[in-house]
C-alpha distance (Angstrom), angle and dihedral (degrees) to the residues before:
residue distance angle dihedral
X1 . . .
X2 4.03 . .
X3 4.21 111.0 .
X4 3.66 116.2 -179.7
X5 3.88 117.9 -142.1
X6 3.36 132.5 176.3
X7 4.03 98.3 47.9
X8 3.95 85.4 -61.4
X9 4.14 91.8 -52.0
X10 3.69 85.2 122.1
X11 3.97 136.9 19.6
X12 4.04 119.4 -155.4
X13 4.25 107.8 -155.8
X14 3.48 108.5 -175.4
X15 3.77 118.7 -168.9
X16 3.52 152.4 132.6
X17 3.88 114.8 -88.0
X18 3.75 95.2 -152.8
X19 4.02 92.4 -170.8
X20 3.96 86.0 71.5
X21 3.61 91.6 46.6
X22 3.79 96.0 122.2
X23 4.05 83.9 56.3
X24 3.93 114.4 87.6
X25 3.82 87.5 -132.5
X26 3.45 103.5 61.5
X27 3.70 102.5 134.0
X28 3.94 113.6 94.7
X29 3.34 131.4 -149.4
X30 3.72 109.2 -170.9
X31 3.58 127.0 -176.7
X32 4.18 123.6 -161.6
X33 3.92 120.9 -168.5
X34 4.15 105.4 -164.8
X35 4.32 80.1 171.9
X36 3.82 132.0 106.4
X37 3.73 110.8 -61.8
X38 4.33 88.5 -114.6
X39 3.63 90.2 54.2
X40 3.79 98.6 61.4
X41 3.28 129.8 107.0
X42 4.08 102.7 -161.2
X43 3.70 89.2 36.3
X44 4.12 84.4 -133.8
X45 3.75 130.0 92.0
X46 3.75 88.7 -131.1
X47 3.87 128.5 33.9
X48 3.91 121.8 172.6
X49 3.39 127.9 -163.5
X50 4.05 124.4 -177.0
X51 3.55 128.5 -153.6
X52 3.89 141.4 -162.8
X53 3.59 114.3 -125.3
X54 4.14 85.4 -104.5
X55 3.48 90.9 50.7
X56 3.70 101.0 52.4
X57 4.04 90.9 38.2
X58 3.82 87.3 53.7
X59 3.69 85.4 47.6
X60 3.22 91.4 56.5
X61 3.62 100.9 49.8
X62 3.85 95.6 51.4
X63 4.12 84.6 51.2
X64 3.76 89.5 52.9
X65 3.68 93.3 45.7
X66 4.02 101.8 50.5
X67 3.80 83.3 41.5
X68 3.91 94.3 56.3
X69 3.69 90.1 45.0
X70 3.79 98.1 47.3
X71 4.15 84.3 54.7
X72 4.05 92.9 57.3
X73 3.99 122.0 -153.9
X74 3.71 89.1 -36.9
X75 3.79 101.2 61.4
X76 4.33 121.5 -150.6
């Protein structure tokens, strides 16, 4: 899944790199900045992060959360 934040200054893919599948953290979070090298926040191009499956589900959860309190009693 790719999501682009940031008005397209930086694209979250989030996947499952199946060659490090005998690896507990096999989940990757990878971050690309195609913006102006002072408006980065990694200071890279390319920044990977990788994830056990608690990790990322715990990630998850926490994203879920602050989203369904940012929406209030009324939801989306």
């Amino acid at each position: 899944m790719r999501i682009e934040l940031l008005d397209g200054c930086l694209t979250v893919s989030v996947y499952f790199e199946r060659q490090d599948s005998e690896f507990a953290d096999n989940i990757c979070l990878s971050f690309l900045e195609p913006c102006a090298e002072d408006e980065k926040i990694f200071k890279a191009d390319e920044t990977n992060l990788f994830l056990s499956v608690k990790e990322a589900r715990t990630l998850a959860r926490a994203l879920l959360l602050a989203a369904d309190e940012s929406a209030g009693p009324e939801g989306d």
